[in-house]
C-alpha positions in Angstrom: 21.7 -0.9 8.8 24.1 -1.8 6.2 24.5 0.2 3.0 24.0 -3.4 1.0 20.7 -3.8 3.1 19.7 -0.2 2.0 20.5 -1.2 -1.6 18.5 -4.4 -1.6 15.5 -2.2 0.0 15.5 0.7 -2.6 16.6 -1.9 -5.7 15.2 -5.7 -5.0 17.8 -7.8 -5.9 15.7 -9.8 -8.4 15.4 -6.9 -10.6 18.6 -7.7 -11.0 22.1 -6.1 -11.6 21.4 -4.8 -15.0 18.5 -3.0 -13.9 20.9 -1.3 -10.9 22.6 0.2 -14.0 20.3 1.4 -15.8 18.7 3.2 -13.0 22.1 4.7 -12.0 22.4 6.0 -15.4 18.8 7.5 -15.3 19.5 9.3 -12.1 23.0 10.8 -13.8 20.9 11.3 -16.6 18.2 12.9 -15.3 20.4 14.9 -12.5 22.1 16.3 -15.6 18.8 17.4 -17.1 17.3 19.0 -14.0 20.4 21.3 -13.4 19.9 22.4 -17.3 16.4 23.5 -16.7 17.4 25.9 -14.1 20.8 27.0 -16.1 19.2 26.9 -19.8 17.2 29.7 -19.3 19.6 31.9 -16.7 22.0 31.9 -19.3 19.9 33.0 -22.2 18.3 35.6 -19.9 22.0 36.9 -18.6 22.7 37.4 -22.1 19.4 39.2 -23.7 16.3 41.0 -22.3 14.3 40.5 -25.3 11.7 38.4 -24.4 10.6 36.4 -28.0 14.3 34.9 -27.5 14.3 34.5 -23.5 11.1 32.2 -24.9 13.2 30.2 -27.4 15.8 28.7 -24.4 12.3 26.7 -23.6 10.8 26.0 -26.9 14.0 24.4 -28.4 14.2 22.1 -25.5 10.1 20.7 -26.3 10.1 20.9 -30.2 12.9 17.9 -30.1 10.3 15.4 -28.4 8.0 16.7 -31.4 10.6 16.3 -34.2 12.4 13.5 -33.5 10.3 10.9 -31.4 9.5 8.8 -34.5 12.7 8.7 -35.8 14.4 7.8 -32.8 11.2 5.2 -32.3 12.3 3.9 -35.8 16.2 4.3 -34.3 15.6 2.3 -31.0 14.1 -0.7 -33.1 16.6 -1.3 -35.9 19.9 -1.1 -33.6 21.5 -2.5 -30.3 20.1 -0.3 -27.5 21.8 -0.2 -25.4 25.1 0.5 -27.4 22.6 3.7 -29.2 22.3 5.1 -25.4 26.1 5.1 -25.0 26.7 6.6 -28.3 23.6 9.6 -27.6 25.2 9.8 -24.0 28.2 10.6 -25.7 27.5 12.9 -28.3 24.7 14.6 -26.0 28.2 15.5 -23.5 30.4 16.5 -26.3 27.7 19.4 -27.2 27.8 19.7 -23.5 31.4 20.2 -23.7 31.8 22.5 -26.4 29.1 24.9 -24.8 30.9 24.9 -21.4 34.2 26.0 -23.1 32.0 29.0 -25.3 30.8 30.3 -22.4 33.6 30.4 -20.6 35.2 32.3 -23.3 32.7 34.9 -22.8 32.1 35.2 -26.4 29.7 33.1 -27.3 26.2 34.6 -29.3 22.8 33.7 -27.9 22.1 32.3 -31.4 24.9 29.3 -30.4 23.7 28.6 -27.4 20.2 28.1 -28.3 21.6 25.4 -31.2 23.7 23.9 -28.4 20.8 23.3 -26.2 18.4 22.4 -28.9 21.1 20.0 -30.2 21.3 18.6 -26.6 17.6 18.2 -26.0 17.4 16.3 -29.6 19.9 13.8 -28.3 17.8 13.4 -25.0 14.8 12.2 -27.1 16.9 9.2 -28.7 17.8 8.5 -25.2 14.9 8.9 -23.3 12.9 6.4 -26.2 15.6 3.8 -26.3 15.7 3.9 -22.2 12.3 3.0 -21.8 12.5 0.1 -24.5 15.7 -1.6 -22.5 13.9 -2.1 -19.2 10.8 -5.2 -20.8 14.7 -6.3 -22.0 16.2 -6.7 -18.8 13.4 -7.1 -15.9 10.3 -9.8 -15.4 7.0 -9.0 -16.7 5.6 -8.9 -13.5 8.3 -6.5 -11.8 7.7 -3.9 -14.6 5.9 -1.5 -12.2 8.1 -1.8 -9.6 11.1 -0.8 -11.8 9.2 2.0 -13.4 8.7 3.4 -10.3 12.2 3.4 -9.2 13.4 5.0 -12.5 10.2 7.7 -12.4 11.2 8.4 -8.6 14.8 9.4 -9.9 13.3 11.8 -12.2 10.7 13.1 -9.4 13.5 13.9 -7.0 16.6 14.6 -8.8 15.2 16.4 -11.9 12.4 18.0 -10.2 13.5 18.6 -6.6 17.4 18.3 -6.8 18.7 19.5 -10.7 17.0 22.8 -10.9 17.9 24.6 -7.5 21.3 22.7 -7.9 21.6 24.6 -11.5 21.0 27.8 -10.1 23.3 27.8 -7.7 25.9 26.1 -9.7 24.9 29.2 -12.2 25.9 31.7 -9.7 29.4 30.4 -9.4 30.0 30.6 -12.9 27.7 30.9 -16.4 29.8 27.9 -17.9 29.6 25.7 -14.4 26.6 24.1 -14.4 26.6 22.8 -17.9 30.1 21.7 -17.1 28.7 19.3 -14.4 26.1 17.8 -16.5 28.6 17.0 -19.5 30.4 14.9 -16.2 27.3 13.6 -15.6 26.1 12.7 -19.0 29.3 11.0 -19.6 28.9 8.6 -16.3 26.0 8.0 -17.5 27.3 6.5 -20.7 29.2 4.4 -18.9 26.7 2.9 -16.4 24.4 2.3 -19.5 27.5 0.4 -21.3 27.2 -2.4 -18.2 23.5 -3.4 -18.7 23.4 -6.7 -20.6 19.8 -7.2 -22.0 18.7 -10.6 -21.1 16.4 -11.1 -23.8 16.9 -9.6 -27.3 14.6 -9.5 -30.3 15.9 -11.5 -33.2 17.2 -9.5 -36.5 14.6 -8.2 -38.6 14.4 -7.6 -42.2 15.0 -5.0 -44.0 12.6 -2.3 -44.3 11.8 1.4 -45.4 11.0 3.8 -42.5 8.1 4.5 -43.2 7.0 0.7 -43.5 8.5 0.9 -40.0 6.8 4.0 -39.5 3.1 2.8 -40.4 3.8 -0.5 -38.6 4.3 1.5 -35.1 0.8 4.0 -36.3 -1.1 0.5 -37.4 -0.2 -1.4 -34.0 -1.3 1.4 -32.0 -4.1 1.5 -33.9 -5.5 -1.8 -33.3 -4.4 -2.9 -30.5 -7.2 -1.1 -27.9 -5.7 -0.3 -24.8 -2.5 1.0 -25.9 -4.6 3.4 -28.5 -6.9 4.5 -25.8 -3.8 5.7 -23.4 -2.6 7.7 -26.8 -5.5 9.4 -27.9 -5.8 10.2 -23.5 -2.8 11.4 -23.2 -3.4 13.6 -26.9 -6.9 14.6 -25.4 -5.8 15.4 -21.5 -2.6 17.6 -23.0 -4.8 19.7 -25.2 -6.5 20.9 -22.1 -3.6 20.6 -19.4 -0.9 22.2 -21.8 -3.2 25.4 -22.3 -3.5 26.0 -18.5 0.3 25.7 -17.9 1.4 27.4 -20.3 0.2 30.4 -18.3 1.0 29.1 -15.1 3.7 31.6 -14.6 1.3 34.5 -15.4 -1.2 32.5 -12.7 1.6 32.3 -10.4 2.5 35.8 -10.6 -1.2 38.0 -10.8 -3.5 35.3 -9.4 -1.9 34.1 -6.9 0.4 37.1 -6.0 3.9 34.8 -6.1 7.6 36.2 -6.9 9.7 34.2 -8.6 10.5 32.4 -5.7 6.9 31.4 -5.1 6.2 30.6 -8.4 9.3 28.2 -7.7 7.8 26.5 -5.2 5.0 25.3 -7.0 7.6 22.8 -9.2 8.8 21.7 -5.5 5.4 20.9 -4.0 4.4 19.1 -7.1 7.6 17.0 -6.6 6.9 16.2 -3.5 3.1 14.8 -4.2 5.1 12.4 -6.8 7.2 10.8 -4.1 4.2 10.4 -2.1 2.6 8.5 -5.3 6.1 6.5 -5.4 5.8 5.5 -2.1 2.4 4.6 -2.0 1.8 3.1 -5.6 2.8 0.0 -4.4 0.0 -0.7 -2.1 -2.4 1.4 -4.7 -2.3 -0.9 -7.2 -3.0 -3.8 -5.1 -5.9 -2.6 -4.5 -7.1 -0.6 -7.1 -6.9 -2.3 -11.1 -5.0 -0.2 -13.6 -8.4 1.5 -15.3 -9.8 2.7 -12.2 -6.4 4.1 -11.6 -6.8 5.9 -15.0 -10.1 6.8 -14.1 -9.8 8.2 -10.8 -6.7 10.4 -12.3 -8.8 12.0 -15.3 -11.1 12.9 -12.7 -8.2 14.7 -10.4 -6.6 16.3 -13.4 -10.1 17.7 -14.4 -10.9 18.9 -11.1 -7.6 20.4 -10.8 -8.0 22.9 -13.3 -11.4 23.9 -12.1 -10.0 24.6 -8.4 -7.1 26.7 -9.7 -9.2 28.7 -11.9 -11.6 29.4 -9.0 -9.1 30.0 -6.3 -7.0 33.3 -5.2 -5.2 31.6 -2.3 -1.7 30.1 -2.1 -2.7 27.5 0.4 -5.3 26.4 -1.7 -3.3 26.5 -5.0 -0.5 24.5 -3.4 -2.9 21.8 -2.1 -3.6 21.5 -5.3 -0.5 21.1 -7.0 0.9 18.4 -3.9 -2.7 16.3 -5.2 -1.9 16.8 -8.9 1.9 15.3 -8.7 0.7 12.8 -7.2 -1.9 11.5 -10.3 0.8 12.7 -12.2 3.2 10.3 -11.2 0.6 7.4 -10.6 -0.6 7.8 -14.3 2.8 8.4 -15.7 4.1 4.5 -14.3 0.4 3.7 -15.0 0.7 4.3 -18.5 4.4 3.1 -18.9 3.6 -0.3 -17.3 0.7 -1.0 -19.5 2.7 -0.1 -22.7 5.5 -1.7 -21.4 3.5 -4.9 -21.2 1.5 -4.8 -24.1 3.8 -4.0 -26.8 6.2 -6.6 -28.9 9.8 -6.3 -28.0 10.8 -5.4 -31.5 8.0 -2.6 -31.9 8.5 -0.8 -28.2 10.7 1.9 -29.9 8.3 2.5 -32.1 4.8 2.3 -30.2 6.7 4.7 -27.9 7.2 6.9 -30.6 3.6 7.5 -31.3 2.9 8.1 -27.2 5.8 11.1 -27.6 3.9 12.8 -30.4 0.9 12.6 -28.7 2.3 13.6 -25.6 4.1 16.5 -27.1 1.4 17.2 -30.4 -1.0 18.1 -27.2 1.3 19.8 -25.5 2.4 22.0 -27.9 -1.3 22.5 -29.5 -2.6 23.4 -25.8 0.2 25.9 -25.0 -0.8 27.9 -28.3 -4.8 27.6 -27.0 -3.6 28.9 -23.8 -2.0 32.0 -24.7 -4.3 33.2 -27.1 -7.2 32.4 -24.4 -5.0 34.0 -21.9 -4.1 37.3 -23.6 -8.0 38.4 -24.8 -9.7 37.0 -21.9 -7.3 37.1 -18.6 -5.0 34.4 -17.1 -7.5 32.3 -15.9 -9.2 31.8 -19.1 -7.3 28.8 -20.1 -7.7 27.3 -16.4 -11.9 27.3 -17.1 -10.9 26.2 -20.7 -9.0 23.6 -19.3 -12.0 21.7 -17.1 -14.3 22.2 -19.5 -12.6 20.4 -22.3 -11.6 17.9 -19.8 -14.8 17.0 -18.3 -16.1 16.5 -22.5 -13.1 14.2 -22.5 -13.2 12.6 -19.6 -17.4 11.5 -20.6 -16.2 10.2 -24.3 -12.9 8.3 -23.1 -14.4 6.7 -20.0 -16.3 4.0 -21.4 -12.8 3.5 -23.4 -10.8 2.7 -20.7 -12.5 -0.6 -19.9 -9.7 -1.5 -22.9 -7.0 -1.0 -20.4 -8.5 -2.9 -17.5 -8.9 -5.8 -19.7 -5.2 -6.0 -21.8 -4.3 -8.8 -21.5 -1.0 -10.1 -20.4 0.9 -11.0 -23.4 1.2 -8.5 -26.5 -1.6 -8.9 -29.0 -0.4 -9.9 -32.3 1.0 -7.7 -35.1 -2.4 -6.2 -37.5 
C-alpha cells in the first residue's frame, strides 16, 4: 500500500490540506506535552524531597487552564488565529529553551523551574483554546466529528501512550534532554500551524471592553440550552470524578497493591480504551444520537467510581479503566462536536473559555473534596463520594440532555 493511500485513509482528503496541518502540529504539540508530564515531575523530584513542592511541578501545570482560559477565550476572538498559535508556539519554546540551558548548567533553583513550567503550561492554554476554534474555520460542518477524532486520537496515543514513557527515558539520558526535544517540537509545531489557511473568517468586530466580551461568552452559554447543559455537566461530573483521582495514586498504591510501575499502567490501559473509542466512534454515532451518547457515558463514569471503590483486584480495576477511556474519549469528541457546531464563529474562543473553567473550576474543587475525604476517612472515601454525587447528578441533568439531542444545526442567535 502506498504511503499516500495510507495518508488518504488516516486523513480523508476532503478535510482538506489545511486540516493535515493542523493535525501535524497537534501531534508535535501534544508529543511535546506528553514527554513533559513524565519529565516535569522527575526533575522537580531529582532536585527536592519535600513533598508540598514535589506537589507544585503538578499544580502549576492545572491552575493555567483555571487562570487564563477566559482571557485567552477573549484572545482567540479579537486576533488572527492562527498567527496567535504561531506566536504562543513560539514563546511557549523559548521558555522551553531557556529551561533546557538552566538545567544543563546544573544550577538552576527549583523555584525557576516551577515558573518555567507554569509559564509553559500558561502558553499551552492560549494554544490549546485558539486550536480548537481554527478547525469550524477550516473543515465542513458535517466532517467536524471526524476531524475531532483524528486530532483527540493524537492526544490519546502520543500524549498519553507515547510522550510520558518517551520523557522518562529521554530523562534518564540527561535532566535537560527531554525538555530540549519538546522546545524542537514545539517549534515544528509553529511552523505546521503557520501553513493552515482558514477558509472562512469572521468579519472585524467592534471595539469592545473585555468584559463586554467576557459577559457576551457567560450570556451565550447561558441561553443557548445545549451548550449550557454540556457546561454545567462537565462542572457537575468533575466535582465528583476530580475527587476520586486525585487519590488515584494513593488507590493505586494501598488498594490495589501497585508500584509505581503499576500505577503507570493504569494511564496506559486508559489510553488504550480511547483508541478503541477512536476507532469505533465512527460507526457509534451512526447509530446511536449524540444525547444517548451523553447519556450512556454519565452512566459509565458513575458506575465507574462505584466499581473501583468496591474492588481490591488489579484485573478488575484495569477493566475498569480500559471501559472508562473509552467514554472518556467518546464524550470528549462528543462534546467538542456539539460546541463546535453550535457556537458563532466569532464567539468559539470565547464559549470555549467558559467550557475550560468549568472543566478545570470542577477539577480543581473535586481534588480539594478528595483529599480531605481521603485523609479522615481512607482512600476509598472519595471513590463512594464519587458515585454518589454522580448518580444525584446524573437524575437532575438527564432530563436536560434532551437539549443536546435536539441542537439544532446552525448556531442559535446571539441573546
Amino acid at each position: 500500500m502506498r504511503v499516500s493511500s495510507v495518508v488518504d485513509a488516516l486523513v480523508p482528503a476532503r478535510l482538506g490540506r489545511s486540516f493535515r496541518w493542523l493535525l501535524a502540529s497537534s501531534w508535535l504539540s501534544n508529543l511535546g506535552d506528553g514527554i513533559a508530564l513524565a519529565a516535569g515531575p522527575l526533575l522537580v523530584a531529582s532536585m527536592t524531597d519535600d513533598p508540598f513542592v514535589v506537589a507544585l511541578a503538578a499544580l502549576v501545570q492545572w491552575l493555567p487552564p483555571l487562570l487564563l482560559a477566559l482571557p485567552a477565550g477573549v484572545l482567540s476572538d479579537r486576533v488572527d488565529r492562527r498567527r496567535l498559535m504561531v506566536v504562543v508556539d513560539l514563546l511557549r519554546a523559548a521558555v522551553l529553551v531557556v529551561l533546557t540551558l538552566s538545567v544543563a548548567s546544573g544550577a538552576v533553583p527549583v523555584a525557576v523551574v516551577l515558573l518555567a513550567l507554569f509559564a509553559a503550561a500558561s502558553a499551552e492554554v492560549f494554544e490549546d483554546n485558539t486550536a480548537a476554534t481554527l478547525l469550524p474555520s477550516i473543515v465542513a460542518r458535517d466532517d467536524l466529528a471526524v476531524a475531532n477524532v483524528r486530532l483527540l486520537t493524537g492526544f490519546v496515543t502520543v500524549n498519553q501512550l507515547v510522550g510520558p514513557p518517551l520523557g522518562a527515558f529521554l530523562f534518564t539520558l540527561g535532566s535537560f534532554v527531554p525538555f530540549g526535544a519538546q522546545a524542537a517540537l514545539v517549534a515544528f509545531s509553529a511552523v505546521t500551524v503557520s501553513r493552515v489557511v482558514l477558509a472562512r473568517r469572521a468579519g472585524p468586530r467592534p471595539a469592545s471592553r473585555v468584559r463586554s466580551d467576557l459577559a457576551e461568552g457567560f450570556r451565550w452559554v447561558f441561553h443557548h440550552a445545549a451548550v449550557r447543559v454540556l457546561v454545567l455537566t462537565i462542572f457537575t461530573f468533575n466535582l465528583t470524578w476530580g475527587a476520586a483521582w486525585s487519590v488515584l495514586v494513593l488507590y493505586a498504591t494501598q488498594r490495589l497493591g501497585l508500584g509505581p510501575v503499576g500505577y503507570g499502567w493504569i494511564a496506559t490501559v486508559s489510553a488504550a480504551g480511547g483508541i478503541v473509542g477512536t476507532l469505533a466512534y465512527g460507526r457509534i454515532t451512526r447509530r446511536v444520537s449524540l444525547g444517548d451518547l451523553l447519556r450512556v457515558g454519565l452512566v459509565v463514569e458513575t458506575l465507574t467510581h462505584l466499581a473501583l471503590a468496591l474492588t481490591t483486584s488489579p484485573a478488575v480495576a484495569f477493566a475498569v479503566f480500559f471501559v472508562f477511556g473509552v467514554h472518556a474519549f467518546v464524550w470528549g469528541t462528543t462534546s467538542l462536536t456539539v460546541r463546535q457546531r453550535a457556537v458563532p464563529e466569532a464567539l468559539q474562543g470565547r464559549v470555549g473559555a467558559v467550557n475550560s473553567v468549568g472543566t478545570y473550576g470542577g477539577l480543581v474543587i473535586g481534588s480539594g473534596v478528595g483529599g480531605l475525604l481521603a485523609q479522615h476517612l481512607g482512600v476509598t472515601a472519595p471513590f463512594f463520594y464519587a458515585f454518589a454525587g454522580s448518580a444525584v447528578f446524573l437524575v437532575l441533568l438527564w432530563p436536560q440532555l434532551r437539549h443536546v439531542a435536539h441542537a439544532d444545526a446552525r448556531a442559535e442567535p446571539l441573546p
